[in-house]
Steps between C-alpha positions, in 0.01 A plus 500: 500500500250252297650487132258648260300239361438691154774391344484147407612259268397581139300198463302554819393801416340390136310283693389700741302711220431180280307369851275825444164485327285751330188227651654555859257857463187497435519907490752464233530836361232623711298889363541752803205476696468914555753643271373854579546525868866307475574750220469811723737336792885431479650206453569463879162544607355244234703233675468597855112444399553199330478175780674297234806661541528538815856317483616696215435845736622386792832410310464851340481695790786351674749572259370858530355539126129576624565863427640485164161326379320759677660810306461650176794256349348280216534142540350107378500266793472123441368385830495161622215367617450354900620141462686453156844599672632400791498815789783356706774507212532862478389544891887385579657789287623803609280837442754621188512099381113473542504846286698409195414123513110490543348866492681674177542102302123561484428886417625735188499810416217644293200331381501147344138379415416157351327590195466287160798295432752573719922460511657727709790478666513694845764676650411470875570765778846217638606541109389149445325419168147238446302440260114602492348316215179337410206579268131512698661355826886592590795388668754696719846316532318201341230489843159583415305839557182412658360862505615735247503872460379615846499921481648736725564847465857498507546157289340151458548179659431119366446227798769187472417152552879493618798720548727548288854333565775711606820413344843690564710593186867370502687746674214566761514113633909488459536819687254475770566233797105537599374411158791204476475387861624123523635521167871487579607749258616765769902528295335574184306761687780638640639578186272663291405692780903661477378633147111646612493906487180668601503855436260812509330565155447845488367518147232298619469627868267810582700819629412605848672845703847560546518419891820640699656513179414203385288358224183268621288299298067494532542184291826287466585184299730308562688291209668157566809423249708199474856497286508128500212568247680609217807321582307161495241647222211368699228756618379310715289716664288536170151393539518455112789295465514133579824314623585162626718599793730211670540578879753328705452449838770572750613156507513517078628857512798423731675224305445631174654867693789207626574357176501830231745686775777270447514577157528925606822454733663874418831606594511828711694611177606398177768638315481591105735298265719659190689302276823673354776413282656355801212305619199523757512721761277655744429829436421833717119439459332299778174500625345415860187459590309347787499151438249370774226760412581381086485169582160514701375720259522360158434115666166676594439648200573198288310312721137686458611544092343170427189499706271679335307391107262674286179268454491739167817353409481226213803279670239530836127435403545141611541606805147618542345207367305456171462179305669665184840566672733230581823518650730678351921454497570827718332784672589890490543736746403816518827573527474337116759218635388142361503230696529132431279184662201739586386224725817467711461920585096494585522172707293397681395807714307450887266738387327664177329815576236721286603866494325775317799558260552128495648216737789424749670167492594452886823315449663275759844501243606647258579353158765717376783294331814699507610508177148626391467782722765618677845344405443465130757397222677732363655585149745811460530591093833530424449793251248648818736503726668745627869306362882579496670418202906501462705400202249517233252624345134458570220425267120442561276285287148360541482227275234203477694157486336193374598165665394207368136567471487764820502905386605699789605923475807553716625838547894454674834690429791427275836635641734446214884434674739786295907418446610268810233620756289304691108625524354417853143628542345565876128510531315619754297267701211734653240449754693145638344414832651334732464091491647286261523473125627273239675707226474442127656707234381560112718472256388548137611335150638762269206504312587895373808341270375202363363663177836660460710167611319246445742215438675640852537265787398686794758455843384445837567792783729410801348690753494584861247644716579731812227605728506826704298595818457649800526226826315581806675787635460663173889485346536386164651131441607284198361154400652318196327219351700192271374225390694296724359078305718272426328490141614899454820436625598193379354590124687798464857354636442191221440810217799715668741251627809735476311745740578391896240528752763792706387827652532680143209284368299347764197722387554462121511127599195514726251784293201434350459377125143615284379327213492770214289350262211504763307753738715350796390548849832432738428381860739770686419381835271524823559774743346688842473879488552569831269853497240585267563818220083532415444872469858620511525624130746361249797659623468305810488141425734203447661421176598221255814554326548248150887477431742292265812384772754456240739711351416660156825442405475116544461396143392145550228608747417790256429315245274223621284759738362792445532837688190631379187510731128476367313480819130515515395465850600392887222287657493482866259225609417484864541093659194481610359565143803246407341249749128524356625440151728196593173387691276494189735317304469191752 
């Protein structure tokens, strides 16, 4: 089927109406010749008798509309004249297209006459909105009317030097394949048409009799819904909205599908964790779920959550042009997410298309950077989480530290070692996906004592870190991380000398070291999740557990380390983001 050639670059279109001049008609806002004998026929029969529209009523009759211009209904008709529009675009639609395309973009309900100065904006019969505006002469949809206010008993009708230009909304071009034929965008089709409802409106429908028992209708409407609406906060199918909407083409939509999935590799099932006096365990709580439909689901939905941009949207107007916006250092979402390099995402797209509720970037790629959109950093708040604490006691703070000349307000916990226990803290590390991170752990001065000791010399932790998670199948395993440098080891066997490197204190020998009188990040190491925990809740995730290895009872150790923790966050950085950075410092 021919694509429809109504929808055309933005650009093209301007021009189109820029190339048309009041001075092309020299009936410019022409008086009715016989406004009495028009006034007592209908609409229908003042154009049938009109030779200059012969087009217009030939176009009429075929999509079967003769008779509603010929009933009581009131209408305004803007009528393009014989030769301003070209016949043989709209002779290649359907009947229904040729209907809601052609025939209803250019007729309204009621009566709109051009009168004084005029700015109206019309709600047309296809729901599509123009302006009819001018003072003496007028414009409809910026083309001019060359005869104005013709009567008819059942309305009144102004004579075009043009038609008006049909433009889908949104959600009409991304969900119909005859409106976005040769567009390529068939995948993204596919899915919002999973989410698109229509349903009988009976509030709005006209009762008929109950038939065999069952109810009929003289008059039904039928109402199209989409979920992916309100999930993506995009209405779309608003005539008075306006969006930038980025739309991949199969080609675009398939690797960006390829690449989010691997991050959304779920286990069948994952079992909970529970830490007890006598360690982790896995408890009686698992959960199982369906871990192909998960994983094709969310990569979908993440997928179409950063596609869509309100032109309304500060972060966006430089998007739609305008010589007082510049380029700005992110974009937003509807989905509210911000993203970085606004260049990088709009790209350079095959096609830019004019929409009545705004445009759609036909995009060849992508350019969604993983750690902007879908595989983000991520920082877990030590006081936030969800934590087990053993051998101490636990205090929160939120304090604001100033180093050097930078303020920053931490919030973090305190857990305050009692008698000869040792505190080990386990935080919860939610919503990990599965790909790779590098893992970095907070550790905070004691800031909370120094007005009350402020001559004390702080000591350093000696620390281990144990990761817990679920491997392919599902069962839960163990990961310990040491700080396995020759710098760690051979620093702390030159301060300990009468401590051997045995069994009893390889980890002592081979944990990590802070430096208290700073906000220390420690570098606990790089890891592969191999399943993702997104959407599982907080009871099923992995954990890190913090941990002094030596004995309370050792009182050389004792005394130059200390067994409290004041943690303020775990940072899990994703290597690709890793990459980037390294990148930008080259």
């Amino acid at each position: 089927m021919k694509t429809n050639k109504y929808i055309g670059v933005m650009m093209m279109a301007a021009s189109m109406l820029a190339a048309t001049s009041c001075s092309d008609y020299s009936d410019y806002n022409e008086a009715v010749a016989d406004a009495t004998q028009s006034a007592n026929l209908t609409l229908w029969e003042n154009i049938q008798q009109t030779p200059e529209l012969s087009d217009f009523a030939s176009l009429v009759k075929r999509a079967g509309f003769a008779d509603e211009l010929n009933a009581t209904s009131s209408y305004t008709v803007w009528a393009p004249k014989n030769g301003t529009f070209d016949v043989s675009d709209y002779e290649s639609l359907s009947n229904s297209a040729l209907l809601q395309q052609f025939v209803k973009n250019h007729i309204a309900s009621y009566a709109h006459r051009a009168s004084g100065t005029l700015e109206e904006r019309v709600l047309m019969l296809n729901e599509k909105s123009y302006d009819f505006a001018g003072t003496a002469s007028y414009t409809f949809d910026g083309v001019p009317v060359v005869k104005a206010n013709v009567p008819s008993n059942n309305g009144v009708m102004h004579i075009l030097g043009g038609d008006a230009k049909f433009y889908p909304n949104l959600y009409e071009f991304v969900t119909d394949s005859i409106l976005a034929e040769g567009k390529d965008i068939d995948s993204l089709r596919n899915y919002f048409l999973r989410y698109e409802r229509t349903y009988l409106d009976e509030n709005a429908s006209v009762v008929g009799p109950i038939v065999n028992g069952m109810q009929t209708w003289v008059d039904s409407v039928m109402v199209t819904t989409n979920s992916l609406w309100n999930t993506l906060n995009a209405r779309i199918n608003n005539e008075d909205s306006t969006y930038t909407f980025v739309m991949p083409t199969n080609t675009a939509w398939n690797e960006a599908y390829d690449n989010i999935k691997g991050y959304y590799k779920y286990a069948a099932k994952t079992v909970a964790q529970a830490y007890t006096s006598n360690g982790l365990s896995a408890n009686n709580s698992q959960i199982s779920i369906n871990n192909t439909y998960w994983q094709d689901s969310i990569t979908s939905r993440i997928l179409t959550r950063y596609l869509i941009y309100s032109n309304n949207d500060a972060y966006n107007k430089w998007m739609i042009g305008g010589p007082s916006y510049s380029t700005p250092d992110s974009l937003r979402t509807t989905t509210r997410a911000k993203l970085s390099e606004p260049q990088y995402i709009v790209g350079s797209p095959r096609e830019i298309l004019a929409m009545s509720n705004g445009r759609a970037l036909i995009v060849d790629q992508l350019g969604m950077r993983s750690w902007d959109t879908y595989a983000p950093e991520r920082t877990m708040n030590a006081r936030n989480s969800t934590a087990y604490v053993s051998g101490g006691t636990q205090r929160n703070y939120t304090v604001a530290m100033r180093l050097a000349d930078d303020k920053d307000e931490f919030s973090y916990t305190y857990i305050e070692a009692t008698g000869y226990n040792k505190p080990e803290q386990v935080i919860n590390l939610s919503n990990v996906l599965s790909t790779t991170y590098d893992i970095y752990c907070v550790f905070v001065p004691a800031y909370d004592q120094l007005t009350l000791y402020p001559d004390t010399i702080w000591c350093p932790n000696r620390v281990i870190f144990t990761l817990s998670y679920c491997d392919a199948k599902g069962n839960l395993v163990e990961k310990e991380f040491l700080d396995e440098s020759e710098e760690n080891i051979s620093g702390f066997m030159k301060a300990f000398p009468s401590i051997r490197d045995n069994t009893t204190n390889a980890k002592t020998i081979r944990a990590f070291s802070n430096n208290p009188a700073i906000i220390d990040t420690i570098f606990v190491g790089r890891f592969e999740f191999p399943v993702c925990y997104s959407g599982l809740g907080s009871n099923y995730c992995p954990t890190l557990k913090i941990s002094t290895p030596f004995a309370a009872t050792n009182r050389t150790l004792r005394t130059a380390f200390t067994r409290d923790l004041r943690i303020a966050s775990v940072i899990m950085k994703p290597k690709e983001l890793v990459a980037y950075e390294e990148s930008k410092k080259q």
